[in-house]
Each structure stands twice: as structure tokens, then as C-alpha cells.
Phi, psi and omega in degrees: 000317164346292173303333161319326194240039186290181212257056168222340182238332171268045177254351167247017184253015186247331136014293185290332213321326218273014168282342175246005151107056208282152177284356196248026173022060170216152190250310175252146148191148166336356186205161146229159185250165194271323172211152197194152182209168172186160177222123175241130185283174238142096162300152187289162206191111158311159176300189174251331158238024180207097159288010199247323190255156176224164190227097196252177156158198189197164189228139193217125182208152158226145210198120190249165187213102179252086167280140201239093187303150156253173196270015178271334190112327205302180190211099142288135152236173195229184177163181171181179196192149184213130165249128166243127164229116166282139158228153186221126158246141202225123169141221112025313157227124215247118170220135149213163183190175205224145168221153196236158129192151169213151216234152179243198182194108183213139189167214203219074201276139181194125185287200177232178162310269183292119215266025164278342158237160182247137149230147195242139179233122172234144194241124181241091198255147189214130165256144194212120203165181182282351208006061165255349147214096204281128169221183166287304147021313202264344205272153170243158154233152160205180174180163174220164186225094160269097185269147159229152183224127199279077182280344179184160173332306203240032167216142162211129169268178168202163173207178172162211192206118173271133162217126177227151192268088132322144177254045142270318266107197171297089184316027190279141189236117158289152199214118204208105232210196198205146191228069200262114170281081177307333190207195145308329191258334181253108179243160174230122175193151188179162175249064191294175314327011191288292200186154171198134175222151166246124163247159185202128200283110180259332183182151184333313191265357205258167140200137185237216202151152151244154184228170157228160185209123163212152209225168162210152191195146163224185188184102171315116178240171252289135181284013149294342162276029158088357191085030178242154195206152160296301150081104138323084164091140258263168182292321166245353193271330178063187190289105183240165195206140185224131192208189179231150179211183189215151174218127189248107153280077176321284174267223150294293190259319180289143185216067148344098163254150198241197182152135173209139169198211195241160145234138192228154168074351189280066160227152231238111190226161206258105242191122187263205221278323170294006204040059164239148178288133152232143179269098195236186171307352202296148172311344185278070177226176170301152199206154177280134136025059170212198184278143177219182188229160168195172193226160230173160146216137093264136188302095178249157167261047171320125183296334205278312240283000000 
């Protein structure tokens, strides 16, 4: 088991995590889990054009991550990630309901000719829908080719490309990002447009932090509508979320996490087989702004250690 984890071949398979929406919302960062669960909460926020109804609800995912080293240094990896988004509508009208998705990992960490660089290659296959009659219908594929290149010990860069089959369409994200120890105390790491977080070290067991996090997503629902999906987050700005966190060591590898922000863009609206918006009564319409909170656990590795 050692060798799983040495910190010289995985610091650059941690990169991906925040493509499949990883609970700690870092694409490169300083440590990895093995495993993480969280539940984030959302207080009720009117709608945008109806003050009369409000839209609460929470989100619950767990995600797992198994790299398996060869003896050349490459890294297979496996993994998976499951989401449940709960909504609640209140007021004039009581409406609920639910969206899944669970995501697979499946790929590659592999070094190059030269060892100052690495690329990681991933197959991300997903189903995302309502899962009230699950078909191919509900499936996504995606995937990314992520390079890094190593300029010093405690500097790194990366780029690459996310592509996912949403079902408006064709997805790409271009990516471009940083892996900086600034001190003992300070790390900086991210992918933009994805994420970027500052962590800063209070004490062996303490660590707090600011993060930005945005996401695009969609989520097919049931062929009684007809070919209608969901769409996650504004068209171009996509879901973005800006917080503070605290990270708590229980042990060596367990970790308690808190997290508060803001959300801009979140909202989750309703589109039939034509990418047309319809604006009907559905829980699914624009919706406003606000704050949400969430809690956590993980088996986590710091890479310094």
C-alpha cells in the first residue's frame, strides 16, 4: 500500500477530482482523498420572477478515488462520484423533486520523455437524469487531457481540455492552471476557469482557506416530457460559488470539513428536446442567489507529508 501512494507520481492525478465536482472543489491541490462525502445545504431564495414561492433544497455526493501505480511510475486510475440534488418549492405552490447523477473514472496518469512533464487522460462516462426510467437516453461521455509541467520543486503549471456530451450539446472547457507552495504555510492551486483555492496551514491538525468553484451541468428527465432536461447554471457564466472553509484533522488521514458562500448563477431551468427555454410553473425556472453551507468527511493523504 505504500507505494500507492507515493507523492511524486500522484500530485499530478489530483488535478481532475474537480471535474466530476469533487467535495474539496480543487482540480490540483496539495493532498488526495481517497474517499469524501458531504451534504450542502441551501436556504430558501425566491425565484426571479415570482416573490410569492421560494426554492430550498440540498445536495448529498460521495466520491471515491483508487490509483493503482505500475512498476514503469504510470498510475491507473478507477473512481466514481454519485450525486443526489434535492429542491423544495414553498409557498403558493409545494412542489419536489430530485436530480442524480453518478459518474465514473476511468483513465491515466503517465509520465513523458521528459520528467518535468506528466499527462493524465480520463474517460468520464455519466448518467444524469431524474432516475425514473433510466435508459441510454440519460447517458453522458466525456473526457480530459490534462499536461503538467514541473519549473521547481514547489511550482507547477498545467493545461488541458474537459469535453463533455451535455445534452444541449457539445461541452469544452479549456484549462489552465497552477500548483504553487508558496511557504510552509501557504498553498495556491487551481484549474481556471474551474477553480482556484488558497489554503493556509493554522496548525498540523487546523487548515482554513478561500476557494471559487463553477460548474455547467444538465440532467435528462423521465420520456414522459417529452425530451426535456435541465440545465444547471446560467448559459455562459455557468453555477459559480465563492466560500471559506476550516478542514479539522481527526486523526492523520480523517478530516472534518465546514464550508459558507455565496452562489452567483445557480440556477437550474427547464428545456425541451429543442434547446428551447420554457418558462412554465415547473420548480425548475430561474431562480435568485443566496447562501449555502456544507459539511463533510475524508480519508485524505497530504502530499507534503
Amino acid at each position: 500500500m505504500k507505494s500507492l501512494f507515493k507523492i511524486s507520481v500522484l500530485v499530478n492525478v489530483l488535478r481532475l477530482l474537480v471535474l466530476l465536482i469533487s467535495p474539496v472543489g480543487a482540480a490540483a491541490q496539495p493532498f488526495v482523498d481517497l474517499f469524501n462525502a458531504k451534504m450542502q445545504f441551501f436556504p430558501a431564495h425566491s425565484y426571479a420572477t415570482d416573490n410569492t414561492n421560494k426554492l430550498s433544497g440540498y445536495q448529498a455526493e460521495a466520491s471515491f478515488l483508487l490509483p493503482m501505480e505500475q512498476k514503469n511510475k504510470d498510475v491507473i486510475l478507477v473512481g466514481g462520484d454519485y450525486t443526489q440534488l434535492h429542491f423544495k418549492e414553498s409557498g403558493s405552490i409545494n412542489l419536489q423533486s430530485d436530480l442524480y447523477s453518478t459518474s465514473l473514472i476511468l483513465g491515466a496518469d503517465l509520465g513523458l520523455k521528459n520528467p518535468k512533464w506528466r499527462t493524465t487522460l480520463l474517460v468520464l462516462p455519466k448518467i444524469n437524469s431524474d432516475y425514473k426510467d433510466i435508459s441510454t437516453d440519460d447517458m453522458q461521455m466525456g473526457g480530459v487531457a490534462m499536461f503538467s509541467y514541473k519549473k521547481k520543486d514547489n511550482l507547477k503549471y498545467h493545461f488541458g481540455l474537459y469535453y463533455n456530451r451535455e445534452f444541449f450539446g457539445d461541452y469544452f472547457l479549456p484549462l489552465l492552471g497552477i500548483d504553487w507552495k508558496i511557504n510552509q504555510r501557504m498553498n495556491l492551486f487551481g484549474d481556471l476557469p474551474n477553480s482556484m483555492n488558497f489554503e493556509y496551514k493554522i496548525s498540523k491538525s487546523l487548515y482554513t482557506g478561500a476557494a471559487l468553484f463553477t460548474c455547467i451541468s444538465s440532467y435528462r428527465l423521465s420520456s414522459a416530457s417529452g425530451g426535456m432536461y435541465v440545465r444547471e447554471g446560467d448559459k455562459t457564466m455557468g453555477h459559480d460559488e465563492i466560500k471559506i472553509y476550516v478542514n479539522a484533522y481527526l486523526t492523520k488521514h480523517l478530516v472534518w470539513y465546514a464550508e459558507a458562500g455565496e452562489t452567483f448563477y445557480r440556477t437550474y431551468t427547464l428545456f425541451n428536446s429543442n434547446n428551447e427555454l420554457q418558462e412554465t410553473t415547473s420548480i425548475y425556472r430561474k431562480s435568485n442567489d443566496g447562501m449555502f453551507v456544507n459539511t463533510g468527511i475524508a480519508y485524505r493523504f497530504r502530499l507534503e507529508e
